[in-house]
N, C-alpha and C positions, 0 to 999 in steps of 0.2 A: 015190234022188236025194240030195244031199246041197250042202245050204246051209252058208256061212260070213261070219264078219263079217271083213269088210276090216282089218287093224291098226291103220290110222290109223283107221278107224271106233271100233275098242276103245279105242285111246288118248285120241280125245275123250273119249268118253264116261267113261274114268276121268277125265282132268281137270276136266270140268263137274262129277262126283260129288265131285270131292277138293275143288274151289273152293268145293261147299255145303256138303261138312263145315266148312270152314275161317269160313266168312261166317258173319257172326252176323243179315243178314239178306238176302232176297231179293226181287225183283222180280217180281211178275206174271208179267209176259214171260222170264222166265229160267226160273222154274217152270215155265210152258208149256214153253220150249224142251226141258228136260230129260224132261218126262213124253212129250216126242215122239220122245228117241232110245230111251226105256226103253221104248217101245210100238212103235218099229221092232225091238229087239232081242229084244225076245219074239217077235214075230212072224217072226223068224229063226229065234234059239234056242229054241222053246219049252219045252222041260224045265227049260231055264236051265243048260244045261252047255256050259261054256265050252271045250271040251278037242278 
């Protein structure tokens, strides 16, 4: 069987990652939001290989 993550799904998910490099600070709720796409994407990818 073989799982994959949707493009626009990666593309968020690079964008929310590049906006907290970028921010000098974060919200709660944006924290949450991202530890929820990085614990869907594990649970996709589990090795964490992107390819």
């Amino acid at each position: 069987m073989e799982y994959r993550l949707p493009e626009d799904k990666l593309q968020d998910l690079g964008a929310v990652i590049g906006g907290m490099q970028a921010a000098r600070k974060a919200t709660l709720r944006e924290i949450q939001s991202l530890l929820g796409k990085l614990n869907f994407t594990c649970r996709i990818l589990p090795s964490g290989h992107f390819a």
